[in-house]
CHARMM-style PDB file with segment names, atoms N, HN, CA, C and O in Angstrom:
ATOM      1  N   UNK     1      29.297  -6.753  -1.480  1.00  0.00      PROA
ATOM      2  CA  UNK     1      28.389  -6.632  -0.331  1.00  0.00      PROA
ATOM      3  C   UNK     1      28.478  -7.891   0.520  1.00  0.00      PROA
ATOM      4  O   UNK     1      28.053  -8.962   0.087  1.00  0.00      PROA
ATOM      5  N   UNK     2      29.019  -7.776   1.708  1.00  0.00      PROA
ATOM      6  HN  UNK     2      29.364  -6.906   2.060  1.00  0.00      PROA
ATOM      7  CA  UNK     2      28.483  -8.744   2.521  1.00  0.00      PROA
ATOM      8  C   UNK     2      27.330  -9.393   2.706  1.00  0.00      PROA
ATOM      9  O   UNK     2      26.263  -9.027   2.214  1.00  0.00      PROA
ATOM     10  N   UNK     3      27.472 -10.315   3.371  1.00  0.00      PROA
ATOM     11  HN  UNK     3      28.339 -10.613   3.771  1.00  0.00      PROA
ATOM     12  CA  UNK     3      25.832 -11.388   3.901  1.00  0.00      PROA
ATOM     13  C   UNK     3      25.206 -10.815   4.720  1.00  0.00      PROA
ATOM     14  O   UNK     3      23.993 -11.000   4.618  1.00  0.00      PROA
ATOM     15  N   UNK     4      25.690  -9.831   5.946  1.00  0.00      PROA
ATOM     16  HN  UNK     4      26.675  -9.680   6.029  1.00  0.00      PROA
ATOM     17  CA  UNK     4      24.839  -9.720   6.653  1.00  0.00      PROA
ATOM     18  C   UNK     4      24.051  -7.948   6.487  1.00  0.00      PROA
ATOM     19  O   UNK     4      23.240  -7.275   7.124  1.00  0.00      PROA
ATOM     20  N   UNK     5      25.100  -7.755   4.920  1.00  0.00      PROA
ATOM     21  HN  UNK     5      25.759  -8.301   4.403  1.00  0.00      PROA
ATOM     22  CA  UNK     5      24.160  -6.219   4.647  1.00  0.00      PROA
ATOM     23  C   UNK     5      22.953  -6.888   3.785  1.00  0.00      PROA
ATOM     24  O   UNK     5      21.897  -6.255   3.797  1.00  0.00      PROA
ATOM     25  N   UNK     6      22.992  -8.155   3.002  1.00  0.00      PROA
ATOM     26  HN  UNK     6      23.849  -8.670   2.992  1.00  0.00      PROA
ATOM     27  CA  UNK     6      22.232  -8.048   2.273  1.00  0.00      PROA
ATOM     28  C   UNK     6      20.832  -8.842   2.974  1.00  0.00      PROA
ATOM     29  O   UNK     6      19.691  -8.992   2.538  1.00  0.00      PROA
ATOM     30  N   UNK     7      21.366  -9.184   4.015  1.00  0.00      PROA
ATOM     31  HN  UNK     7      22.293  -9.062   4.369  1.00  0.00      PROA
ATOM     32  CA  UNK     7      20.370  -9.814   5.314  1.00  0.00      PROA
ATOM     33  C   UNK     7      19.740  -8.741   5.694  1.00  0.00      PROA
ATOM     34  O   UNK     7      18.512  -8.753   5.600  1.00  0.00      PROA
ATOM     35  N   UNK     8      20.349  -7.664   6.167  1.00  0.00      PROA
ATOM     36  HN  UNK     8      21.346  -7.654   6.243  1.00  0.00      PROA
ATOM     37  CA  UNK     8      20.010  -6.104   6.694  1.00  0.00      PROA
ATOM     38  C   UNK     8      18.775  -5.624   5.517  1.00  0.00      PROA
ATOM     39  O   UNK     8      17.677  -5.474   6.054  1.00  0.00      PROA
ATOM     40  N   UNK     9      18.788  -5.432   4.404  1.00  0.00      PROA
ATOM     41  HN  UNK     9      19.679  -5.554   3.967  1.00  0.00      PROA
ATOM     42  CA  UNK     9      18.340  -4.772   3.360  1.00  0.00      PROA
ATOM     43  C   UNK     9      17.543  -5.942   2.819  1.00  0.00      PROA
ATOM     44  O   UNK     9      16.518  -5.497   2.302  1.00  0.00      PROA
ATOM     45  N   UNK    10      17.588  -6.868   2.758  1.00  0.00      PROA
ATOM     46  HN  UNK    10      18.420  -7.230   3.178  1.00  0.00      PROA
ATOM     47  CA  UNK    10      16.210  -8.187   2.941  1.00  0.00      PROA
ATOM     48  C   UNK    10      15.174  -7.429   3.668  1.00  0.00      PROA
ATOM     49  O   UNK    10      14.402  -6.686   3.064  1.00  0.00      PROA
ATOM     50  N   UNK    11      15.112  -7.681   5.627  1.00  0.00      PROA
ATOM     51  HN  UNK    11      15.740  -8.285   6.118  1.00  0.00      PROA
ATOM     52  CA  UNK    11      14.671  -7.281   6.528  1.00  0.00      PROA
ATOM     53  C   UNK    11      14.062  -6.416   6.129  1.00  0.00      PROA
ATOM     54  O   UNK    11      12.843  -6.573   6.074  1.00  0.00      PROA
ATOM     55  N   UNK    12      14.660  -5.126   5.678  1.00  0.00      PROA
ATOM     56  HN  UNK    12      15.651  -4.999   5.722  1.00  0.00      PROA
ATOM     57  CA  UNK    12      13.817  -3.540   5.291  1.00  0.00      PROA
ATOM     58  C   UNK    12      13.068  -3.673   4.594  1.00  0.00      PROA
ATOM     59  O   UNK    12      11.998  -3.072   4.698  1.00  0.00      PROA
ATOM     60  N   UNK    13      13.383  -4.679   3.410  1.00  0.00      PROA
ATOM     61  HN  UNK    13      14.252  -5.166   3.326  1.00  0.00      PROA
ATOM     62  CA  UNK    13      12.400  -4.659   2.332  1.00  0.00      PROA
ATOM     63  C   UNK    13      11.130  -5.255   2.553  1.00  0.00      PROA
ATOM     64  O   UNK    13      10.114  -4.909   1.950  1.00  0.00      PROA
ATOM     65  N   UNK    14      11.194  -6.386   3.642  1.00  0.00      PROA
ATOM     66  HN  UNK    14      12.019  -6.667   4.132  1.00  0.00      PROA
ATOM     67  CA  UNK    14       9.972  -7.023   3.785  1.00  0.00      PROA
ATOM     68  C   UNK    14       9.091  -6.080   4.895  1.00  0.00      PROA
ATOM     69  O   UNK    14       7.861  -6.105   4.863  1.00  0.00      PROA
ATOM     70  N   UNK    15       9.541  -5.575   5.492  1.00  0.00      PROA
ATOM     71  HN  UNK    15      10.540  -5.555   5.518  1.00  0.00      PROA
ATOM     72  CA  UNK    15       8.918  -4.586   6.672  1.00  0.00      PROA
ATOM     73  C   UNK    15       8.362  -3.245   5.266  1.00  0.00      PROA
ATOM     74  O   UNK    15       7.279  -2.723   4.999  1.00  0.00      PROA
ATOM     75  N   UNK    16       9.310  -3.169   4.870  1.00  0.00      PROA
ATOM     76  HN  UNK    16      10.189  -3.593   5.087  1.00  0.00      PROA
ATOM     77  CA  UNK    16       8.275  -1.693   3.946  1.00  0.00      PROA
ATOM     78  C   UNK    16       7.052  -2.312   3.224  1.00  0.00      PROA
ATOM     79  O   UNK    16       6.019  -1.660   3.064  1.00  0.00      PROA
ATOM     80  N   UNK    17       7.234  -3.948   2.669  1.00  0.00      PROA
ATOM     81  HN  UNK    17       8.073  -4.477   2.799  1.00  0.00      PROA
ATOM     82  CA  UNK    17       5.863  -4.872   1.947  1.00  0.00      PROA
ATOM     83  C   UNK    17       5.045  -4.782   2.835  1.00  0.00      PROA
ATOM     84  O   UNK    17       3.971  -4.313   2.458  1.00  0.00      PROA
ATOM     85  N   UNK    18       5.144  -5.167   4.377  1.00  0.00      PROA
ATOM     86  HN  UNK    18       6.017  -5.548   4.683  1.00  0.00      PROA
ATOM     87  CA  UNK    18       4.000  -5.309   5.005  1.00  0.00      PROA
ATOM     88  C   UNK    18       3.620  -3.779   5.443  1.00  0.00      PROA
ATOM     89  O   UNK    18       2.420  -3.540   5.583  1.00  0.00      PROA
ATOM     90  N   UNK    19       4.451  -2.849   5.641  1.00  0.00      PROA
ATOM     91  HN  UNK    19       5.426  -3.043   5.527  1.00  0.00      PROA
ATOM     92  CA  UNK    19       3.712  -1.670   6.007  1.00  0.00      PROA
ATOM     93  C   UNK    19       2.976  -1.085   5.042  1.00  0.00      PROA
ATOM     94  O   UNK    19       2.090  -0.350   5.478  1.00  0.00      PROA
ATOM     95  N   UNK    20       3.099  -1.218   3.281  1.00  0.00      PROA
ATOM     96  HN  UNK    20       3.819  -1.815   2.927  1.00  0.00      PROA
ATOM     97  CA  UNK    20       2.740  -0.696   2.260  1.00  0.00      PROA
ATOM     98  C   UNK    20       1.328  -1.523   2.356  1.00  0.00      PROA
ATOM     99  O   UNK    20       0.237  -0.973   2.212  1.00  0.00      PROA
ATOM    100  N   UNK    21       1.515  -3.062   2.646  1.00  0.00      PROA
ATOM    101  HN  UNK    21       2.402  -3.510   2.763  1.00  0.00      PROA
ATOM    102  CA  UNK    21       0.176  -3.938   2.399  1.00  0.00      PROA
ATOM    103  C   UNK    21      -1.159  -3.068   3.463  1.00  0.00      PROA
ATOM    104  O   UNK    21      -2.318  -2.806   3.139  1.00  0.00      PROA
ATOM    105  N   UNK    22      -0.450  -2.792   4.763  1.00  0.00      PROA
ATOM    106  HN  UNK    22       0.491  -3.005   5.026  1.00  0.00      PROA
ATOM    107  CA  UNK    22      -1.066  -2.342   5.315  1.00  0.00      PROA
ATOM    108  C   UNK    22      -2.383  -1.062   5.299  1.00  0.00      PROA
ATOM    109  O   UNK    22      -3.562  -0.950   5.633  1.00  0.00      PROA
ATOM    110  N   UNK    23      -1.210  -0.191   4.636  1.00  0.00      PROA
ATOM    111  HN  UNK    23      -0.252  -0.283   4.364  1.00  0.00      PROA
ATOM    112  CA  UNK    23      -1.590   1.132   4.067  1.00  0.00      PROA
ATOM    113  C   UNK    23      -2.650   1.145   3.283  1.00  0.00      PROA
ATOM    114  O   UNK    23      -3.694   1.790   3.375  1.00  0.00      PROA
ATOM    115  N   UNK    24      -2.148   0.070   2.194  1.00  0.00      PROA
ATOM    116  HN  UNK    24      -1.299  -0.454   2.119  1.00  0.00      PROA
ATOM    117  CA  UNK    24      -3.228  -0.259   1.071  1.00  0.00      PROA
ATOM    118  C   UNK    24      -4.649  -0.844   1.757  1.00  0.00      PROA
ATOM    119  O   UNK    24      -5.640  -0.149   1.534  1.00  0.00      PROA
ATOM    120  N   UNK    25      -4.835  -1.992   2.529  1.00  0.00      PROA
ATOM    121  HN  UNK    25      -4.030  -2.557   2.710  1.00  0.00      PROA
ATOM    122  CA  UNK    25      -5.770  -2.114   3.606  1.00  0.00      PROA
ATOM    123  C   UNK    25      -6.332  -1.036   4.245  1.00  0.00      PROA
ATOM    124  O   UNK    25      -7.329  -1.328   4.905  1.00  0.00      PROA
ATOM    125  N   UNK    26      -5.924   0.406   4.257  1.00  0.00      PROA
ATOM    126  HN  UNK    26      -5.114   0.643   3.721  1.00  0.00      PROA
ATOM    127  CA  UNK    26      -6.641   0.932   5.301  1.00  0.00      PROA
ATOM    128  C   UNK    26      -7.274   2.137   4.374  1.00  0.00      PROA
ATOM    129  O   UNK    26      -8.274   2.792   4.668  1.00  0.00      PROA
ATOM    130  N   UNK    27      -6.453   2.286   3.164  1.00  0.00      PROA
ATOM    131  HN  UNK    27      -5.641   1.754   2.925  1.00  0.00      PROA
ATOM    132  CA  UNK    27      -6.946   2.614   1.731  1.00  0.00      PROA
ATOM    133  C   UNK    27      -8.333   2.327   1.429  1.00  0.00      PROA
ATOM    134  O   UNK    27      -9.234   3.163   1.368  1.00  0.00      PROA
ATOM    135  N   UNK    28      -8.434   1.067   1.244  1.00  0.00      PROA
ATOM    136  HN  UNK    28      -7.701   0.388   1.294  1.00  0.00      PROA
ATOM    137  CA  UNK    28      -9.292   0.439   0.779  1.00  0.00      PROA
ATOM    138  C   UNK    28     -10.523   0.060   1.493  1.00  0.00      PROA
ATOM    139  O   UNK    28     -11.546  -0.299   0.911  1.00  0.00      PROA
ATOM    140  N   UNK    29     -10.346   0.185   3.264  1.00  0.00      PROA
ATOM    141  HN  UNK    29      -9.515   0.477   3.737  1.00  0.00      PROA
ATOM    142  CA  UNK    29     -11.269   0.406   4.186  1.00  0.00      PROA
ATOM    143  C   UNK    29     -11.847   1.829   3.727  1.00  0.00      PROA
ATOM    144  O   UNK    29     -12.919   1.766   3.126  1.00  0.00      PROA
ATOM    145  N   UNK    30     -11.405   2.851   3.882  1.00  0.00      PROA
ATOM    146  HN  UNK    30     -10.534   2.902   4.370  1.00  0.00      PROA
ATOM    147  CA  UNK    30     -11.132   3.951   3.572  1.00  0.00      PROA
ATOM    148  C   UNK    30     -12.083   4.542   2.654  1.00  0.00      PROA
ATOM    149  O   UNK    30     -12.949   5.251   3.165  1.00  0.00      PROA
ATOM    150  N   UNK    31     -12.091   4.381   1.331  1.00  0.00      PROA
ATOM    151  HN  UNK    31     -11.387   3.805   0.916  1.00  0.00      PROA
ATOM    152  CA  UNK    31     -12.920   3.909  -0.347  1.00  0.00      PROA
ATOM    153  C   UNK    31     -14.023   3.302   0.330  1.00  0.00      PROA
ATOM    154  O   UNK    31     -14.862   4.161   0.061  1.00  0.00      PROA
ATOM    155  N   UNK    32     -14.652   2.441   1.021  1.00  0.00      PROA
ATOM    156  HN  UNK    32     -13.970   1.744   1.240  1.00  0.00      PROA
ATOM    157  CA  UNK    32     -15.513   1.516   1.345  1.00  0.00      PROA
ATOM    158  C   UNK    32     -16.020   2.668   2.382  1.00  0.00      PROA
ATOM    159  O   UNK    32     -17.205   2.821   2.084  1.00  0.00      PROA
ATOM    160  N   UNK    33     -15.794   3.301   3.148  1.00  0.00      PROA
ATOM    161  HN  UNK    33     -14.831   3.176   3.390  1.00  0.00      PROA
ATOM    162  CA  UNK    33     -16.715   3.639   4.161  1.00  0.00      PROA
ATOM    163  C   UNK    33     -16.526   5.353   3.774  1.00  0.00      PROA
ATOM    164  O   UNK    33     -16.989   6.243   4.487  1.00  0.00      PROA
ATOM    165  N   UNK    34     -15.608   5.640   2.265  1.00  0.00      PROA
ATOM    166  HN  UNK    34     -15.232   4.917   1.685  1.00  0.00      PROA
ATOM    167  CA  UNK    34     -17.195   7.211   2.085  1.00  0.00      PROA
ATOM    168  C   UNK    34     -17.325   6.910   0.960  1.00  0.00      PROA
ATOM    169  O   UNK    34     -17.191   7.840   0.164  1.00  0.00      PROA
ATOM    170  N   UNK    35     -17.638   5.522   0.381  1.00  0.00      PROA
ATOM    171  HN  UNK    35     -17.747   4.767   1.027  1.00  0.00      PROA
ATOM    172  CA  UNK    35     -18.212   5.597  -1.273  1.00  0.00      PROA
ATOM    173  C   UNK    35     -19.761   5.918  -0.619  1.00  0.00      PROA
ATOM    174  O   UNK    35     -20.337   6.769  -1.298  1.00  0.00      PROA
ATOM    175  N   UNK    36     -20.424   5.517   0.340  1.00  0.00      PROA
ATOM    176  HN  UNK    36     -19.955   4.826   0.891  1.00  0.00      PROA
ATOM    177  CA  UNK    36     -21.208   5.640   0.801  1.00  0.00      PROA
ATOM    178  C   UNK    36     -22.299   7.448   0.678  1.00  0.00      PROA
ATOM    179  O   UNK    36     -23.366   7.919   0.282  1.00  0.00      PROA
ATOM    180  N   UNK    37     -20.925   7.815   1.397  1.00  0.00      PROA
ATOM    181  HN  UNK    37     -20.059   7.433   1.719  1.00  0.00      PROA
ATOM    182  CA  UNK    37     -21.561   9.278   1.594  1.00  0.00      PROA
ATOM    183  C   UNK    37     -21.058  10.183   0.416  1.00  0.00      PROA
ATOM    184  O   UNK    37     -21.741  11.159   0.104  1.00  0.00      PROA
ATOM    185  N   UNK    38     -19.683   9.855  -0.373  1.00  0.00      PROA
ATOM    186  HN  UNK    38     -19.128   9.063  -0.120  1.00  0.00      PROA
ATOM    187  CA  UNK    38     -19.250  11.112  -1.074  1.00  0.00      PROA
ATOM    188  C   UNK    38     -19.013  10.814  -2.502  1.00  0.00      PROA
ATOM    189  O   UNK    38     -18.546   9.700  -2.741  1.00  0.00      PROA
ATOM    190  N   UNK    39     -19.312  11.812  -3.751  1.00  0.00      PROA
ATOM    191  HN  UNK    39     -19.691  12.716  -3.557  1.00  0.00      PROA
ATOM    192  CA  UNK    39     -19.546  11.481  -5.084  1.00  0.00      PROA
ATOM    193  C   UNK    39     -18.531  10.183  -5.856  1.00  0.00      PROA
ATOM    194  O   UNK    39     -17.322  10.411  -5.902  1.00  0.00      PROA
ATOM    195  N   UNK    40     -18.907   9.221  -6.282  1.00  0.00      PROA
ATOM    196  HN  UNK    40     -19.889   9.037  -6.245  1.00  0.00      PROA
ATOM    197  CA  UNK    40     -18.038   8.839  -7.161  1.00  0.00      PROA
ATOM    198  C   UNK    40     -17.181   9.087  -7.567  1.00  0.00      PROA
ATOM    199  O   UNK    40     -16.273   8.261  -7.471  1.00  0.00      PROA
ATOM    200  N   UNK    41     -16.844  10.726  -8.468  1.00  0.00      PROA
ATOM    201  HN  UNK    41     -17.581  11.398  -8.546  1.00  0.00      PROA
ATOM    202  CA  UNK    41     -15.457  11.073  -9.187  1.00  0.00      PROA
ATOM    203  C   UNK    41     -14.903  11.399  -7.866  1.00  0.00      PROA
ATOM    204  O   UNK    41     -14.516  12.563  -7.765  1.00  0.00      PROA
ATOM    205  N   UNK    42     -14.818  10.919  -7.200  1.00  0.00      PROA
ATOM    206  HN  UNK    42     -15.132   9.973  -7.282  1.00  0.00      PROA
ATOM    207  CA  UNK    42     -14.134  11.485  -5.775  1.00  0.00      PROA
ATOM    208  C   UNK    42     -13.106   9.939  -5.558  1.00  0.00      PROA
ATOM    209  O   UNK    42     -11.972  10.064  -5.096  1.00  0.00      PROA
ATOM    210  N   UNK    43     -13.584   8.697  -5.899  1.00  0.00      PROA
ATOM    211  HN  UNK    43     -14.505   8.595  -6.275  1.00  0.00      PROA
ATOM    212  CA  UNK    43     -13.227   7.488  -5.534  1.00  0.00      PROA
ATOM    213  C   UNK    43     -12.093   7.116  -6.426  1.00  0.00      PROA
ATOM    214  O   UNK    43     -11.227   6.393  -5.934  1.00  0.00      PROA
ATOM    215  N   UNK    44     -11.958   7.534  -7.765  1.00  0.00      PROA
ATOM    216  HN  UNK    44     -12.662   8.121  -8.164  1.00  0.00      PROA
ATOM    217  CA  UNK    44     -10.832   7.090  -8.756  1.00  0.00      PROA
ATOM    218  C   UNK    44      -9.343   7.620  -8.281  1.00  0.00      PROA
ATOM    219  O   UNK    44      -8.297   7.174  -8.751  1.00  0.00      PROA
ATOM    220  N   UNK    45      -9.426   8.703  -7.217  1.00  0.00      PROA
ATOM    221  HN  UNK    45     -10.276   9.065  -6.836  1.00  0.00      PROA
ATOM    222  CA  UNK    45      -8.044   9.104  -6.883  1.00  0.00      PROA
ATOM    223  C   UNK    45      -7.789   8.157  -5.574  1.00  0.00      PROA
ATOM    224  O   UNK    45      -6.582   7.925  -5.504  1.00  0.00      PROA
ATOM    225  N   UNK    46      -8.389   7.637  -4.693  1.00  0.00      PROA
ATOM    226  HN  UNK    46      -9.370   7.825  -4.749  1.00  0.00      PROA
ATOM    227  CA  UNK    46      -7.826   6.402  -4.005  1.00  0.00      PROA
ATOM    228  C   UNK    46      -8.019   5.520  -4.341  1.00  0.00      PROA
ATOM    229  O   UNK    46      -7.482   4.872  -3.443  1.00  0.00      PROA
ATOM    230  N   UNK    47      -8.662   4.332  -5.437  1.00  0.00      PROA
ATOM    231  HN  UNK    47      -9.099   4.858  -6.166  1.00  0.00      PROA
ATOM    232  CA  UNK    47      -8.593   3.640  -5.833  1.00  0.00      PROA
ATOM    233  C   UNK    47      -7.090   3.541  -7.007  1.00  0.00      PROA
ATOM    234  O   UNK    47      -6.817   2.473  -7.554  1.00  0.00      PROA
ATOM    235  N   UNK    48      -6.150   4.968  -7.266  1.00  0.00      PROA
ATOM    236  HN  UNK    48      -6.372   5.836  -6.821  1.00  0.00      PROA
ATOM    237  CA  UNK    48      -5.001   4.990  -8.494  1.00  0.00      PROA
ATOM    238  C   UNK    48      -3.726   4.799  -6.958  1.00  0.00      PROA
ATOM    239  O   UNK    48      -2.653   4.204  -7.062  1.00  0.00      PROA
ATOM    240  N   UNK    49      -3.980   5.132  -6.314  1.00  0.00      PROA
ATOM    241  HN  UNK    49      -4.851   5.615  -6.230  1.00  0.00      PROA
ATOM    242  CA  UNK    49      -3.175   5.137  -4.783  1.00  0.00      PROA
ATOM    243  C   UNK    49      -3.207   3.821  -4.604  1.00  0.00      PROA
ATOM    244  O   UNK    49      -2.183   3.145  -4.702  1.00  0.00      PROA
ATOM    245  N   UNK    50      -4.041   3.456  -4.405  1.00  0.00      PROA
ATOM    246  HN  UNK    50      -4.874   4.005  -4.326  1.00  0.00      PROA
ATOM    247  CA  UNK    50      -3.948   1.973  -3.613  1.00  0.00      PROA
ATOM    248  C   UNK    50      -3.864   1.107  -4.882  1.00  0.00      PROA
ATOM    249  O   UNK    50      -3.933  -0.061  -4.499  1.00  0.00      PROA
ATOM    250  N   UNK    51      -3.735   1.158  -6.335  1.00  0.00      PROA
ATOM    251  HN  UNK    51      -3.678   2.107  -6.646  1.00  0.00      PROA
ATOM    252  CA  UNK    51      -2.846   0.060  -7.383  1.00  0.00      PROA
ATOM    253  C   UNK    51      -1.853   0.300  -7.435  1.00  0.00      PROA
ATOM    254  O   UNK    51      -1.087  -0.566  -7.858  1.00  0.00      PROA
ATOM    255  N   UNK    52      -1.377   1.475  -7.073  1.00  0.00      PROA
ATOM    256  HN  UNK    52      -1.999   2.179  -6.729  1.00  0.00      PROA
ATOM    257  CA  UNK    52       0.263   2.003  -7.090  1.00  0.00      PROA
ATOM    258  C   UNK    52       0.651   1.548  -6.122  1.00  0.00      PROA
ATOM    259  O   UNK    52       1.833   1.248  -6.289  1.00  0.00      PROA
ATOM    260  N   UNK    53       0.234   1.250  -4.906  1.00  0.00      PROA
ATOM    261  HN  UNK    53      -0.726   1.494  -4.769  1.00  0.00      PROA
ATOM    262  CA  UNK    53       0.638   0.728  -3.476  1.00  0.00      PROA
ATOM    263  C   UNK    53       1.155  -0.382  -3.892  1.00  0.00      PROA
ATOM    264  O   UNK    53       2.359  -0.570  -4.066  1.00  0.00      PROA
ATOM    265  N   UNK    54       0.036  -1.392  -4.123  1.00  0.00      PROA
ATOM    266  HN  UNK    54      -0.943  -1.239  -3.982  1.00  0.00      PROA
ATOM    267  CA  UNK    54      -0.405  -2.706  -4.906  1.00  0.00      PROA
ATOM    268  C   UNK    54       1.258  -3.129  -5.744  1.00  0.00      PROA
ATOM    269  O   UNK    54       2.156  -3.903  -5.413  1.00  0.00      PROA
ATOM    270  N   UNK    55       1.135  -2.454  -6.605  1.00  0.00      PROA
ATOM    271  HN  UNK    55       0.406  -1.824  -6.873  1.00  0.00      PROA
ATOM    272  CA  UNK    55       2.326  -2.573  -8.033  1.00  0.00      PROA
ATOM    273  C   UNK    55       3.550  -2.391  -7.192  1.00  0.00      PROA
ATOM    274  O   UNK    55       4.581  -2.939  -7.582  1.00  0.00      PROA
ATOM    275  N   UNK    56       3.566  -1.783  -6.230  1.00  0.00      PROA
ATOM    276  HN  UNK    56       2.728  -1.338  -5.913  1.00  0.00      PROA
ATOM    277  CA  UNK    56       5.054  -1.779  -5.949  1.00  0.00      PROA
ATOM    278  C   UNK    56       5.402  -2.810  -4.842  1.00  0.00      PROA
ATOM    279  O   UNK    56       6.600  -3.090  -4.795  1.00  0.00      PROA
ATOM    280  N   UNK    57       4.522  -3.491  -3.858  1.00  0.00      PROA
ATOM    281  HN  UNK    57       3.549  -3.264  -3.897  1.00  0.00      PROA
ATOM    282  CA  UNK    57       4.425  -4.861  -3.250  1.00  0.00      PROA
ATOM    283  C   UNK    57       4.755  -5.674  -4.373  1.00  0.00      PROA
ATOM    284  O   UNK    57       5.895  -6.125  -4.262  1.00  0.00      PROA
ATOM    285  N   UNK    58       4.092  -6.069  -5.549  1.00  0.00      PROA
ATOM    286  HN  UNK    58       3.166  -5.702  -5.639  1.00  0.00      PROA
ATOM    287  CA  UNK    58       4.466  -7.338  -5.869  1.00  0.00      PROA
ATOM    288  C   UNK    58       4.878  -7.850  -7.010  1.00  0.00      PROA
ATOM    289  OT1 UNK    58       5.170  -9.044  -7.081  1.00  0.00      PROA
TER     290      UNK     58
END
């Protein structure tokens, strides 16, 4: 592999970290504004989403 594929495929990888970080952020906004209104067993399936997000960032 060349330098400037593995420069190329660097680049991607850090753009998919910050779009995943993102995701997870809006996840987690998300969880926060209907733990409010909607049952508990409702919250453990985006809270298993957003550690899986999590785990694969870092």
């Amino acid at each position: 592999m060349n330098h400037s594929r593995v420069e190329y495929f660097s680049r991607q990888l850090q753009q998919a970290a910050v779009t995943a970080k993102i995701a997870s952020a809006r996840i987690r906004r998300r969880v926060a504004a209907i733990s409010g209104k909607e049952t508990a067993r409702q919250l453990p399936r985006y809270a298993s989403l957003t550690a899986t997000i999590d785990c694969h960032i870092y």
